[in-house]
N, C-alpha and C positions, 0 to 999 in steps of 0.2 A: 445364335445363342447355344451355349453346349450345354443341351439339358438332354438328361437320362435318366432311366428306371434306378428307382431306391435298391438300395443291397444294404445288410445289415450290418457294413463296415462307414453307414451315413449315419446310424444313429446318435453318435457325441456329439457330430455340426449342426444334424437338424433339431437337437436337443436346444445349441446355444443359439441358433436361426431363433426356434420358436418363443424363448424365454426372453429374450433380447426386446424382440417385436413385439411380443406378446403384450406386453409392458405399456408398450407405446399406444396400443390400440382401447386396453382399458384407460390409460388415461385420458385419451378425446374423447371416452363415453363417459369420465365422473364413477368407474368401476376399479379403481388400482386396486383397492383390498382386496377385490375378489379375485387378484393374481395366483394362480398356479403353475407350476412347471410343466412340461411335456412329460416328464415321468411321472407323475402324478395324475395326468389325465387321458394318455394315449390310449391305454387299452381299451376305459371304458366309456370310450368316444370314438372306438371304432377308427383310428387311424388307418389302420394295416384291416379294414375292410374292401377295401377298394382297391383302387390304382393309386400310386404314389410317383410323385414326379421331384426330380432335383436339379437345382442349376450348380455345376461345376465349373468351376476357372481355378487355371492351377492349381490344381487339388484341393480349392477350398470350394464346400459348401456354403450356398447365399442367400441361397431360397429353394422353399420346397411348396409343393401343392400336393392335394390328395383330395380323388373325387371317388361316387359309386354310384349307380343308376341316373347318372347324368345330372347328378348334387355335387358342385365341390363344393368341399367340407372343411378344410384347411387351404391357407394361402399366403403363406408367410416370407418376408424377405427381412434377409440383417442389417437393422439401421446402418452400417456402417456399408449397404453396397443401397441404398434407397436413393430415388432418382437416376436410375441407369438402365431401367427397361425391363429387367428381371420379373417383378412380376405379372407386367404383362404379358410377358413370352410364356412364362407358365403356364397363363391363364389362356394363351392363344391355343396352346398344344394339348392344354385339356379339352375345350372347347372343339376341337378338330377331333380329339379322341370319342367325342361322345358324337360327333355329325354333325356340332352347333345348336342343341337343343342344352341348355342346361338351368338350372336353378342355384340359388344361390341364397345369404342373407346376410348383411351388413348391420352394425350395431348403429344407432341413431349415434352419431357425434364424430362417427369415423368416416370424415368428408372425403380423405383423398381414397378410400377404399372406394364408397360409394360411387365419385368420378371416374375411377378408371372402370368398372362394372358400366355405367351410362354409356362412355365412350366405347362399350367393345359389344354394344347390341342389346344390352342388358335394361327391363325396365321394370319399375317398381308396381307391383301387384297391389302390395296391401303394409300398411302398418301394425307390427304385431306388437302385443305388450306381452309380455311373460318372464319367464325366470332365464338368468343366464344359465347358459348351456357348459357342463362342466362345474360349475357351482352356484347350484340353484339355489341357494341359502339367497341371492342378489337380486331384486327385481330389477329387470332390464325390459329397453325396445329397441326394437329393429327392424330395419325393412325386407320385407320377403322380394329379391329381385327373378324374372324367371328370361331368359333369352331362348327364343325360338329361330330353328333352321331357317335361312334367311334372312334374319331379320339386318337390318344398314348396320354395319360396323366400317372399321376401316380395314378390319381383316377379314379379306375377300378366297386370299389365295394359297396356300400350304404355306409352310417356311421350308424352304430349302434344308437347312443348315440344322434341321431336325437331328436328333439324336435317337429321343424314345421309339419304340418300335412299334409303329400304329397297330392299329388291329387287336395290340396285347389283352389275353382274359380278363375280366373282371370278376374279383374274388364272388364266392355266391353266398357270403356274410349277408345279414340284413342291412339297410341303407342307414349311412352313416348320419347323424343328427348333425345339423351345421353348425361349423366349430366357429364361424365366423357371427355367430350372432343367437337367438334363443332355443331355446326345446321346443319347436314349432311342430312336434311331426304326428301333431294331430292336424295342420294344414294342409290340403289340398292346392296344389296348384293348378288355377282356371284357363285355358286360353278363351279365347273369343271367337264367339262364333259367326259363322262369317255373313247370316243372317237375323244377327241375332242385335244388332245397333238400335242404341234408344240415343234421345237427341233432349237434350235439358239448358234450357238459357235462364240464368239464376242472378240471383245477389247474394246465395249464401254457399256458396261452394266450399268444401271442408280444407282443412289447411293441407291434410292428405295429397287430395286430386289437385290443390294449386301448385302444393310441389313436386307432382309426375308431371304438369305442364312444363313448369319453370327447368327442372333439370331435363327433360326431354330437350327443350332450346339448346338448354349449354351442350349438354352430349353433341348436339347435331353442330354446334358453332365449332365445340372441342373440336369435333372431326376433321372439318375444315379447315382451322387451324393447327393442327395437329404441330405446326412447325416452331407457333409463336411462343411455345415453351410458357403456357402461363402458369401461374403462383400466384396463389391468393397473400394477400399483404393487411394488417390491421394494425394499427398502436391503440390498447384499450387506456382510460386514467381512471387510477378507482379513489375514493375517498375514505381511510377506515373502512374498507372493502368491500367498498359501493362505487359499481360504476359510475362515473360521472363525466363524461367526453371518452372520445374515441373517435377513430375514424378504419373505411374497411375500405379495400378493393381489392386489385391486382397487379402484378408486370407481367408483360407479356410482348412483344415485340420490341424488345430495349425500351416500353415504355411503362410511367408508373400510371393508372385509371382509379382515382380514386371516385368513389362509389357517392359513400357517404360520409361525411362530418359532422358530428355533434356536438355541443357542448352546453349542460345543463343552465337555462337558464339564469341561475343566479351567481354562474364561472362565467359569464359571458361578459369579454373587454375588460380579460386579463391574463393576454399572451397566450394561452392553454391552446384555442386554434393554431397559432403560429406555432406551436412549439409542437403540436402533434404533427405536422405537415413537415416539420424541419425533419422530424423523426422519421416520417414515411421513406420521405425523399430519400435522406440516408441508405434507411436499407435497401432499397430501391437500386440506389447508384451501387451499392454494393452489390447487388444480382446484374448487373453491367446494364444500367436503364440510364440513358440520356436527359428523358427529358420528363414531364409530369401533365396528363389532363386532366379537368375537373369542368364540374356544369355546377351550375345553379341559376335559379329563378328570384332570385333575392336579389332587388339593386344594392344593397348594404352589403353583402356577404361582395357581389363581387367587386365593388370597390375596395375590400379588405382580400383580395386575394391577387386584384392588380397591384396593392402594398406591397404582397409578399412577391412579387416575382412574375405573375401571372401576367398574361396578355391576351386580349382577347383575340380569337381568330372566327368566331362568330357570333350572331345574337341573330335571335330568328324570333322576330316581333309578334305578340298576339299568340303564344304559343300555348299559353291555354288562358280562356280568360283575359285577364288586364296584365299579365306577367310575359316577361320576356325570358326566354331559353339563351341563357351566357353559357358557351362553346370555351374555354380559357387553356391555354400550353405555358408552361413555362421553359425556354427552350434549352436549360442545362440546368443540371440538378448533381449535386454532388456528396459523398460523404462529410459526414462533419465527425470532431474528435469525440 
């Protein structure tokens, strides 16, 4: 990837990089209004405190990063170059710039930021509630993520193909407030000590620590499949703009995994499953996915999905209870107009 130190003839791209993305990120938080431009909030958010990194291809700027005392602070890529690698590579060369110790913080709603953060060693400390950072008029949350030297990522080994020039100083500005998520910087970040383990078997574990479990899996699944290119997939149905049916999963190895299917009991056995599934498929076949699985524990649900297509390829009896676990493929799935 050809990334290199900032120089003051990037400011116009990394202006339209930030304002572009920027956009994108409050809107998975429910934060658009409190949009501002990079000219508006650079200075006094400490951009140009730190190290500043850019990715260049043919003279265009795509994405940039910016960290200090082993905080990045900004990390932004141009809708128009997302899904290409960019800001992981960023994120890899800062993360080497700092020896692999760093911290970070993600806005609660910005899932594929928080994913690639999981997948590259990163894991969540704590949930903070406070004001957005840059215009604190907003109340916002976010997750404080901290990754330490060592920890499993899938980046093990330098990049080759490096540009920036390791080792480069770091400004002796104060530490820049994470532009990625709240004005936390009355937080401390804990590590763990390494005799310091308490041990708690519960029934009421906070929603917090069930999702450092839950994303800690995927990170670790992400890793090892790093290849299957997954993407999250969902068709929501709202009523006067109220949920009411949906269904969520993913593709991931040409294939479409739906998760879960809903559909409000009193929509139920009038085409809305079929037609949300037709819809899955769809995009699905559109991201180049062959074929479709699905599970459920309902004998009624899966005689309504051998309707649509489905076939069983297993049932594993007694799978909790009096219920049987249907295993269902359907094995070609295709666009519809």
């Amino acid at each position: 990837m050809p990334i290199r130190h900032y120089t003051s003839t990037d400011w116009k791209q990394i202006c339209a990089v930030h304002d572009s993305a920027r956009k994108d990120e409050l809107a998975a938080s429910g934060l658009l209004e409190a949009f501002l431009t990079l000219e508006q909030t650079a200075e006094n958010e400490g951009l140009f405190d730190g190290v500043i990194l850019v990715h260049e291809e043919n003279t265009e700027v795509s994405g940039f990063a910016a960290f200090s005392d082993n905080e990045l602070t900004w990390l932004y890529v141009h809708p128009d170059a997302y899904r290409r690698g960019i800001g992981r590579a960023l994120l890899r060369h800062a993360i080497e710039d700092c020896g692999g110790t760093m911290s970070t913080e993600v806005l609660v709603g910005n899932d594929a930021a928080l994913k690639l953060y999981l997948s590259e060693g990163f894991n969540i400390v704590k949930r903070v509630d406070g004001r957005l950072t840059g215009n604190e008029a907003f109340a916002a949350s976010g997750y404080l993520l901290q990754r330490n030297a060592g920890d499993a990522s899938p980046f093990t080994q330098p990049d080759p193909s490096r540009h920036a020039a390791k080792g480069s100083p770091f400004h002796s500005g104060p530490s820049a407030t994470s532009r990625n998520g709240l004005d936390s910087s009355n937080v401390r970040h804990h590590g763990m000590s390494t005799d310091g383990f308490t041990w708690k078997t519960q029934n009421d574990a906070s929603p917090e620590d069930l999702a450092i479990l839950s994303n800690g899996v995927l990170a670790h699944g992400r890793a090892l499949a790093s290849d299957g290119n997954a993407e999250s997939i969902s068709c929501l149905v709202r009523h006067r703009g109220v949920l009411v049916a949906g269904a969520s999963g993913r593709t991931e190895y040409a294939r479409l995994f739906v998760n879960h299917l809903w559909v409000a009991e009193e929509l139920r056995n009038q085409g809305i499953a079929r037609r949300i599934l037709t819809e899955m498929e769809s995009e699905a076949a559109g991201r180049g996915c062959r074929d479709a699985m699905i599970e459920t524990l309902d004998e009624s649900v899966a005689a309504l999905y051998a309707r649509l297509g489905y076939q069983s390829i297993a049932v594993i009896h007694g799978y909790v209870g009096r219920f049987n676990r249907h295993i269902m493929l359907k094995a070609s799935i295709a666009c519809t107009p």
